[in-house]
C-alpha positions in Angstrom: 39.6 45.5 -72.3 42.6 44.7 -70.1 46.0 45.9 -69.7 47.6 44.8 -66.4 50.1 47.1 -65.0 53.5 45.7 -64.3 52.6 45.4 -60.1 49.0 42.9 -60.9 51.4 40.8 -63.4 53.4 40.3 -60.6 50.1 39.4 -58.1 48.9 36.9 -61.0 50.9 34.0 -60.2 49.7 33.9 -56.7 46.4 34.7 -57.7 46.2 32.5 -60.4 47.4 29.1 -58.2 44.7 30.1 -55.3 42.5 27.0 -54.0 39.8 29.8 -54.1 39.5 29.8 -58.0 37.1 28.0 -59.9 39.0 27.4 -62.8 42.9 27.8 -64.2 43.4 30.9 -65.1 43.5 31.9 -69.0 46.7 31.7 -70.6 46.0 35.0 -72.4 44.5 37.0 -69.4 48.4 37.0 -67.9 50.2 37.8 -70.8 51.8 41.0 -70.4 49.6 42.8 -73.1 50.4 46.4 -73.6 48.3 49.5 -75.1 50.1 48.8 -78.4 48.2 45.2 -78.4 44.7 46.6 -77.3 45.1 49.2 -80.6 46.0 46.6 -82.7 42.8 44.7 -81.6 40.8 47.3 -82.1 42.2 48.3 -85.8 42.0 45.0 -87.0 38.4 44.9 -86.0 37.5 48.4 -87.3 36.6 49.2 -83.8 37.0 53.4 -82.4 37.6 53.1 -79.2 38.0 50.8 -76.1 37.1 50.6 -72.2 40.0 50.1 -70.4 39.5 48.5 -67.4 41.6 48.9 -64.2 42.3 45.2 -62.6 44.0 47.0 -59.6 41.3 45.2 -57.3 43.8 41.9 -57.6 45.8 43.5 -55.3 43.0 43.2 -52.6 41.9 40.0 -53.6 41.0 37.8 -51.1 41.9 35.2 -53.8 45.5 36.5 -54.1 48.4 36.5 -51.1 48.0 39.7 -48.9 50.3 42.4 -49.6 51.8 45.0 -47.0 51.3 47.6 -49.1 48.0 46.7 -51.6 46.6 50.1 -51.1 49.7 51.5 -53.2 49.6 48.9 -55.5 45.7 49.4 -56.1 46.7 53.5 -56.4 49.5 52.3 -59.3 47.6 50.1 -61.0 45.1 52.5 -61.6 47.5 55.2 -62.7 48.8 53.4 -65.2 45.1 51.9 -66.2 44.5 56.0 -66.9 48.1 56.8 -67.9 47.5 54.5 -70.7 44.0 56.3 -71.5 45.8 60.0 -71.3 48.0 58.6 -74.0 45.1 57.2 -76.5 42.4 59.8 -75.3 40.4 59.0 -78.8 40.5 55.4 -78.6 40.4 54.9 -74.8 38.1 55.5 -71.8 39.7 54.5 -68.4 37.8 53.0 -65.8 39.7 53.1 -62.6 38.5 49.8 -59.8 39.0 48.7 -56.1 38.3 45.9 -54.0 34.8 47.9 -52.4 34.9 46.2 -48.9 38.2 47.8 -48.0 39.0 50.6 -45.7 40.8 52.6 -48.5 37.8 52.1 -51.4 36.4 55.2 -51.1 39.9 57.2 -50.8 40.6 55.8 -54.1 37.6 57.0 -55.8 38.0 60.2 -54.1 41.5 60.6 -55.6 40.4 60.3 -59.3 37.2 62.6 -59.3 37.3 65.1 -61.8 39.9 63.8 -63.9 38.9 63.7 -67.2 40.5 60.9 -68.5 38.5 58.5 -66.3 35.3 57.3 -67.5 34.1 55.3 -64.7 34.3 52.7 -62.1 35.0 48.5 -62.4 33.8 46.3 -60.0 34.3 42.8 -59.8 32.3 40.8 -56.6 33.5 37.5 -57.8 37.2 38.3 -57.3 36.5 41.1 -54.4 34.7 38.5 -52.7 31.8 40.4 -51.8 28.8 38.7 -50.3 25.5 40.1 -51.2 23.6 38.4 -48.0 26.3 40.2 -45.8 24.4 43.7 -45.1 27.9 45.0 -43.9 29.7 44.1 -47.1 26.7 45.5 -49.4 26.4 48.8 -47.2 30.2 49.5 -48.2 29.4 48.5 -51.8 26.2 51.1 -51.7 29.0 53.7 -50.2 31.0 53.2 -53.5 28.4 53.5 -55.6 27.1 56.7 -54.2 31.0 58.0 -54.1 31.7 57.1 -58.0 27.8 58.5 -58.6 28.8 61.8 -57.6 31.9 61.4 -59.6 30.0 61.1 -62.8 30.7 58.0 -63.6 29.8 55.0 -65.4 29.7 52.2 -63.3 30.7 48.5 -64.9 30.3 45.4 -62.5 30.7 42.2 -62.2 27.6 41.6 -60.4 27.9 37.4 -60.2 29.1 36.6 -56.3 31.4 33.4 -55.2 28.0 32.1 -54.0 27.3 28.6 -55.3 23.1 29.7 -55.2 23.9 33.2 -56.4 20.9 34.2 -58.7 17.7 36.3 -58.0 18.2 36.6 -54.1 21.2 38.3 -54.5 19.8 41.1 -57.7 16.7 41.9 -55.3 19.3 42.8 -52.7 21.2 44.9 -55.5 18.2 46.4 -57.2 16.5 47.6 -53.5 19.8 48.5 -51.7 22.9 49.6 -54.0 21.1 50.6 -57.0 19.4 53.4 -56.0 22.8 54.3 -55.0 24.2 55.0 -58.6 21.2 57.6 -58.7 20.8 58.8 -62.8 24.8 57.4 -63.3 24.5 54.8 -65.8 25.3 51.1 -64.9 26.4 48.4 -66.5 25.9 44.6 -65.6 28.8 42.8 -67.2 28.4 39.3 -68.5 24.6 39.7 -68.4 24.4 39.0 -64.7 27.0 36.1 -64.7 30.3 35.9 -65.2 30.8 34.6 -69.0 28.9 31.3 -70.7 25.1 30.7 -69.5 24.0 28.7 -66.5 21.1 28.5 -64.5 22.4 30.5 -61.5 23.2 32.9 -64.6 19.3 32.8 -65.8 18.0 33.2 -62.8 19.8 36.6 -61.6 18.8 38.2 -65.4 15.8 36.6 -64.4 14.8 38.9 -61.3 16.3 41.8 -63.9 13.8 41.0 -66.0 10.6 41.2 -63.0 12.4 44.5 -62.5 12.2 45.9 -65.9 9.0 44.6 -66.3 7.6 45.8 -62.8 9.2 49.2 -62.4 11.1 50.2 -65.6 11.7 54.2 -64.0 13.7 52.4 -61.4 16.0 50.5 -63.7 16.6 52.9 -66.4 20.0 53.3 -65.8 20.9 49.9 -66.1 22.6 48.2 -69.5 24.1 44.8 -69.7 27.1 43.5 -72.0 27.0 40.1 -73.5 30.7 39.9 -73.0 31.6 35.8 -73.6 28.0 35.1 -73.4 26.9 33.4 -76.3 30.2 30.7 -76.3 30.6 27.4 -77.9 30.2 25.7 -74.7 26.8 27.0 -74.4 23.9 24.6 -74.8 21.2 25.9 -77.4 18.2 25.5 -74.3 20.2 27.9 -72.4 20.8 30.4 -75.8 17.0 30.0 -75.9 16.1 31.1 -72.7 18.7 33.6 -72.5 17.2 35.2 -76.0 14.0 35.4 -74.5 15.1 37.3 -71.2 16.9 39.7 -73.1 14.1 40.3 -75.2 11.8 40.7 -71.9 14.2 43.3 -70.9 14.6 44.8 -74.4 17.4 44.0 -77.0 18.2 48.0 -76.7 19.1 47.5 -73.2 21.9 45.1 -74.0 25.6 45.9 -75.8 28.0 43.4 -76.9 31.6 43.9 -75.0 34.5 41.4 -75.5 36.1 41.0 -72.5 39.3 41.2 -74.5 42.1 39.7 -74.9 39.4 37.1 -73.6 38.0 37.7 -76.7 41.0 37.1 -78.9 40.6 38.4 -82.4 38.0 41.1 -81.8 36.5 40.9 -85.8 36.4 37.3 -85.4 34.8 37.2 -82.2 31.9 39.8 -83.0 31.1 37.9 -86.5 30.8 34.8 -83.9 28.5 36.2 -81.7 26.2 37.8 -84.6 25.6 34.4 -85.8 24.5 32.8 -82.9 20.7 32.3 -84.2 18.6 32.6 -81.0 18.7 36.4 -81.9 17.6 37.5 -85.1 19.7 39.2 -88.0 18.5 42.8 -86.7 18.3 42.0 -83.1 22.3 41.5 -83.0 22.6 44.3 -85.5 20.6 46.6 -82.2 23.3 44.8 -79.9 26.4 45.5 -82.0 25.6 49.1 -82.5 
């Protein structure tokens, strides 16, 4: 889930407009939602509790115009990301973020360690701009992982890249390099490798998971994946297909369903959606959704 804090609604519009995006952005993903919406979502939908996650890494977004002062606005933005979690403590976990190739990455995760209000750490390499062939960029990204390791935290990334060829070249560098990283922390691959819908480049990175999980399961049992906006009506049923049997190759009990909310929209509409999608079976989804 996603609450911006008042300083990233104000980096949006900028952010939004960059030549850098692949798409406009969503109508609902800059509305100035507040905690009050997120609990209404989750009521309506009979749901207990929500991740919260931080977008403070806008404010360092290459994608975005450079601030003066983006290292406070990250630090804010994650306050109030875990303000909003102190206030809810049984129905939200807070995930703090940062951009991970900045100088002040690690400071920031050094700042929230042992606070017991934040569950873990969000990543997001599509909007950080982090290059997975760039052995500087993935060295800092293996630093962040170790640092929010020893925090004891969950770790949520958005592992899909800017790269227009991202796919299994860029998980092989992940799984041999940063993984190991996280250590026993658990880790979880939003969007099933991509970054919402299913596309080759998609298939082919949950591909190379699935080698992985077949080839050396002790060195992947940390890892889950969400199905956040993955099974869409823009989706072509070849695609479902495929991506039904990668997920079983991995194991349905490796996989949870997330919402990406207020992506999402209603929350109890959008998981009755996704259940009926018929590439999984009845019981399969019912392993997902639990």
């Amino acid at each position: 889930m996603h609450v911006h804090s008042p300083a990233i609604l104000g980096v949006l519009p900028a952010y939004c407009a960059s030549p850098m995006r692949k798409s406009p952005c969503d109508a609902r993903f800059t509305a100035p939602l507040t905690a009050g919406d997120a609990l209404k979502a989750l009521d309506a939908a009979g749901i207990g509790k929500g991740w919260l996650m931080s977008t403070a890494y806008l404010a360092q977004s290459p994608l975005a115009d450079p601030l003066p002062d983006a290292a406070r606005v990250v630090r804010a933005a994650n306050a109030f990301t875990v303000e909003l979690a102190r206030s809810h403590p049984d129905r939200f976990a807070a995930f703090v973020s940062v951009n991970p190739t900045t100088p002040d990455a690690l400071a920031e995760i050094a700042r929230w360690k042992g606070d017991p209000a934040v569950t873990g750490l969000k990543l997001h390499l599509t909007n950080s701009d982090v290059d997975l062939r760039d052995p500087v960029q993935v060295a800092k990204l293996v630093a962040v992982f170790r640092a929010a390791a020893g925090n004891g935290w969950t770790i949520m990334i958005h592992m899909r890249t800017r790269a227009s060829d991202y796919g299994a070249r860029d998980v092989r560098v992940f799984l041999d390099q940063v993984l190991p990283a996280a250590g026993r922390q658990p880790v979880v691959i939003a969007h099933a490798a991509g970054w919402g819908g299913i596309d080759a480049v998609t298939l082919d990175a949950l591909g190379a998971f699935a080698d992985a999980f077949e080839r050396d399961p002790a060195a992947v049992a940390n890892v889950r994946f969400d199905l956040a906006q993955v099974f869409t009506e823009k989706t072509v049923a070849g695609d479902r297909v495929e991506m039904a049997g990668l997920i079983r190759r991995i194991g349905v009990d490796r996989f949870v369903a997330g919402s990406d909310w207020p992506f999402a929209g209603d929350l109890k509409g959008y998981f009755a959606a996704t259940a009926a999608w018929p590439e999984l079976s009845p019981s399969e989804w019912a392993t997902i959704l639990r």
